[in-house]
N, C-alpha and C positions, 0 to 999 in steps of 0.2 A: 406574156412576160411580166406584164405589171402585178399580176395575181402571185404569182410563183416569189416575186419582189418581194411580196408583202408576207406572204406567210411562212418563206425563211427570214425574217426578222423580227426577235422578238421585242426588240424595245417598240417595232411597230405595231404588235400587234397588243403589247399593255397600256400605248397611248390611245390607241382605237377604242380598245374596248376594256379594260382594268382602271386607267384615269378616271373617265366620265364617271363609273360608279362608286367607287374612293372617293372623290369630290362628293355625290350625293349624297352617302352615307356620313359623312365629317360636317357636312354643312345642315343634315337633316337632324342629327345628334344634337347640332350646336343650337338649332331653333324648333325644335320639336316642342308639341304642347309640353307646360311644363310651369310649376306656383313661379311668379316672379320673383326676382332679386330683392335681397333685402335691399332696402335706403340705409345708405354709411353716414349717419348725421356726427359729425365731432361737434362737442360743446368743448369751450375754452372755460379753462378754471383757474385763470390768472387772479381774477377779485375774491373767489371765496364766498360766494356769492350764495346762501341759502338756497336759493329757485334753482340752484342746481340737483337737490333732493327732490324737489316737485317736480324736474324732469325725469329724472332718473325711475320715479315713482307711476309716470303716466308712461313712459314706454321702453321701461328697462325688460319689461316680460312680453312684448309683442315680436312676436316674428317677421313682420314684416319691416323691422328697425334692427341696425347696428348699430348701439353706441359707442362714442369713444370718447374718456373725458383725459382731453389734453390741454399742455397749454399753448397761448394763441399763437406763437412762434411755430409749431410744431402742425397745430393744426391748419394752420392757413399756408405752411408748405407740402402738409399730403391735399390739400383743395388742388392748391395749383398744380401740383402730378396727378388728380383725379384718380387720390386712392382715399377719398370720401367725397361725397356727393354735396354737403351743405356743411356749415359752420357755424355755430348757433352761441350767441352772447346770451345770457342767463341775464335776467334781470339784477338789478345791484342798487336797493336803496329806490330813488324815484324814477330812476331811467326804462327804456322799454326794451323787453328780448327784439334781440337783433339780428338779421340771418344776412349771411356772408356764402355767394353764390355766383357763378357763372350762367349768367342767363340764355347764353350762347347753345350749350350745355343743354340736351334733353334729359339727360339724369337729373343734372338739379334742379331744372323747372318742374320738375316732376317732385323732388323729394320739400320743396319747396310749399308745394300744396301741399302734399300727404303729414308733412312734420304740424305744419300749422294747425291742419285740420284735426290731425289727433292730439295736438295741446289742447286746444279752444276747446274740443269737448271734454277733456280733460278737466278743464275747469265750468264745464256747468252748459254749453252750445249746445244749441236743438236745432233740427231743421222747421223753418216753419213751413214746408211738403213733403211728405216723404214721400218717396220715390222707390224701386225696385230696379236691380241688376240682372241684367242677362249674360250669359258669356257664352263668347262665339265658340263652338267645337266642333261645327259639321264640316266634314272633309271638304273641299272647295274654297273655304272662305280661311283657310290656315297659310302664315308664311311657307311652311316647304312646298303645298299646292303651289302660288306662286314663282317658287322658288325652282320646279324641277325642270316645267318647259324654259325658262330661261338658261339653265343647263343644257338643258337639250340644244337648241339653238347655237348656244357656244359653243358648243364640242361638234356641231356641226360646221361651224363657222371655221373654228381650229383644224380641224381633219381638212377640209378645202383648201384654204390658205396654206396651211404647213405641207399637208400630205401631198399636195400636187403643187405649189411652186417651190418650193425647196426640193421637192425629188427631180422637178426639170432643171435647176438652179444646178444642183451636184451631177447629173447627168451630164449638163456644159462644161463642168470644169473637168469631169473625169474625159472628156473629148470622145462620149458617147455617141452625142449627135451629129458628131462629124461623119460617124460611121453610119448613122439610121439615114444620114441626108443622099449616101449612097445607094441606098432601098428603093426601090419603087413607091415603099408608102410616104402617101400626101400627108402635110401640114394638118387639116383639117382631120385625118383618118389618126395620126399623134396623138392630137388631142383630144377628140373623140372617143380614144383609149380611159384618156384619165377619168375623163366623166361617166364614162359607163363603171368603171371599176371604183370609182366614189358610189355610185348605184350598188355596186356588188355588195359591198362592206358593210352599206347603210343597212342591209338584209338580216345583217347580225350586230348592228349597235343597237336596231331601234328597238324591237322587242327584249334587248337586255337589259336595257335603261328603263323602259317603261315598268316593264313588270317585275322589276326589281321594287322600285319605287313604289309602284299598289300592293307589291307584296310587304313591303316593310315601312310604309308610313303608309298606306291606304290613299294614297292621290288619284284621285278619279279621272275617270277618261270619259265623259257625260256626253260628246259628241259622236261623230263617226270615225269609227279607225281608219275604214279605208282613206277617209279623207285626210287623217295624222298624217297617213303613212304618205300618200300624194305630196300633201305640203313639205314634211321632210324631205322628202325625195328633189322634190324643186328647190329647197333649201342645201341641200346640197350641191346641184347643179349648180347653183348662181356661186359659191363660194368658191367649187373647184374650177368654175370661168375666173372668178378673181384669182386666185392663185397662180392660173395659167398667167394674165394678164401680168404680172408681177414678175412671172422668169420671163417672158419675152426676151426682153432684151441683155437681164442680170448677169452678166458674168463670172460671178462669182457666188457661193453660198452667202456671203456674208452682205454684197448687197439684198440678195433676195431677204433675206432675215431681218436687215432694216426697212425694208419697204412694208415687208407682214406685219411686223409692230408698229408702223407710221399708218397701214388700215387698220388692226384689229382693236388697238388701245383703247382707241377712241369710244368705237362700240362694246368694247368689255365695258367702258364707265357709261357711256349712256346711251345706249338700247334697252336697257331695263332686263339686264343679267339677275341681278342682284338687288336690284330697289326701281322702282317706277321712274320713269324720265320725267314724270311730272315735279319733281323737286328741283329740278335746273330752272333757269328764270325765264319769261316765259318769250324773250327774245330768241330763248335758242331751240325753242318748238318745233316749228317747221322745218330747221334742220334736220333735229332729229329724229323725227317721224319721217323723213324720206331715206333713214339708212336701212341698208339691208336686212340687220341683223333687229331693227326695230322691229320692221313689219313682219320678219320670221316670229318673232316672240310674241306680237298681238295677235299672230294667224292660230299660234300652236296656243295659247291661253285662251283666244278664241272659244275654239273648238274644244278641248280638254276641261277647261274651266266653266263655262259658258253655255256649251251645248249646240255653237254658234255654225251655219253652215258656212259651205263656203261663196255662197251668193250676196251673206250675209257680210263677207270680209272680203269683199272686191277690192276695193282701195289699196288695201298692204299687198292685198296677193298681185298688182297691176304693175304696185312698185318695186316687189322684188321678180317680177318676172321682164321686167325692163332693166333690174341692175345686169339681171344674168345673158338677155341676149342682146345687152351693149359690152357687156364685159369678155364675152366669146367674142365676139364678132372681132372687137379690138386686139383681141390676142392673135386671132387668125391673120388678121392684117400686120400687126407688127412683129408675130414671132419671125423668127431665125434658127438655121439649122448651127452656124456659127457665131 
């Protein structure tokens, strides 16, 4: 019944499997190698001020600058909607170039040095070591590598969550299980259902996501598949128990829907989806290194990025295999046929 559910509907089967690769492709476009952004520096030309041709003359021809020469009314309200990065006072007589900046701001602490450092040689600055650059390109060490098992992970989190408590969620209000409670099958055989058929589906997102992915940004899979497909597979399991856990008692769609977005939010921002949980302060560590969706995402970066086994990632694999069989267990105890 649950298979038959799923593949006469198609909005379910574009969130299954059409989402998660629309997100990678949009997100992989948006951070794929690529020269960086120019620096948007506006100079203010209120005073008239000569050193404004000595700027204009050190980095009017560089690519890696945009200038704007406005005046300071103008300029210092595109600073503050951050439709230029730095604000720069031209020298005037005996006073000193002045820069006008949000420190807060990675753009402008950033264009902050870069402006500075190509006036100062501008007029005559030498290193006294020189040095040599490297730049990172090998597949592994790139934001969308980063970037796709934390996808993965989410849309494994979402297919759980959504796809198995909101379909018991609308199954109670349409007074489905009023009628399955007349069945012979058990509570535990129910649900049972769901999770094997989160098993079924994972057969065709994960191979489509992955190989999509090596096939169109090259993100390496340096560990062992079987053991991807393992941890996916248990990463699954644990969310389509939290989802259960979530309709137990819901009555309605719309409680189940606030309860999905009161767990999933939290680990959409910090499980390290999108950016490393290491940037949160470091009070709120231990929280979140014990959510589920964390230790999914360090198991699958692990092993993909890493090369890492799974002896090697005991710890995450210990705590997401404890969210899953306290979150079944809890559901089996609390669900209801009514």
């Amino acid at each position: 019944m649950r298979w038959r559910l799923f593949y006469r509907e198609p909005s379910t089967l574009f969130w299954s499997y059409g989402f998660p690769l629309i997100l990678t492709i949009a997100l992989g476009i948006a951070f794929r190698n690529r020269p960086p952004d120019p620096v948007v520096l506006a100079v203010a030309t209120d005073d008239g001020s000569a050193d404004q041709e000595a700027i204009r003359t050190a980095l009017g021809t560089l690519p890696l600058v945009k200038l704007r020469f406005l005046t300071q009314a103008d300029a210092e309200r595109q600073l503050h909607t951050g439709k230029v990065d730095l604000l720069l006072f031209p020298r005037h007589g005996d006073s000193q170039r002045r820069y006008l900046f949000d420190p807060t701001r990675p753009e402008s602490r950033t264009a902050r040095l870069l402006i500075d450092d190509l006036l100062q040689r501008a007029a005559g600055r030498a290193d006294p070591i020189v040095v040599a650059d490297s730049h990172v390109t090998v597949p592994g060490a790139r934001y969308i590598d980063f970037l796709v098992p934390g996808l993965l992970g989410f849309g494994l989190m979402s297919s759980g969550l959504w796809g198995v408590g909101f379909v018991i969620a609308e199954m109670r209000s349409k007074r489905l299980l009023k009628r399955l409670a007349a069945t012979p099958m058990s509570r535990s055989k129910f649900l049972l259902s769901f999770i094997l058929t989160r098993g079924f589906f994972l057969l065709g997102e994960l191979p489509l996501l992955l190989g999509f992915a090596y096939l169109l940004f090259g993100v390496p899979i340096r560990g062992s598949l079987v053991s991807l497909c393992a941890v996916a597979l248990l990463g699954a399991f644990v969310f389509a128990g939290m989802g259960m856990l979530c309709a137990t008692r819901a009555p309605n769609v719309q409680t189940v829907g606030g309860l999905i977005n009161l767990i999933s939010m939290p680990m959409m921002i910090g499980s390290g989806v999108f950016f490393s949980p290491s940037r949160f302060p470091d009070v709120l560590q231990p929280a979140l290194k014990v959510l589920p969706l964390t230790a999914l995402n360090d198991v699958l970066r692990g092993i993909m990025l890493d090369g890492a086994g799974l002896s090697d990632l005991a710890m995450p694999l210990v705590i997401l295999s404890a969210w899953g069989a306290v979150a079944f267990a809890l559901a089996l105890w609390l669900f209801r046929w009514r």
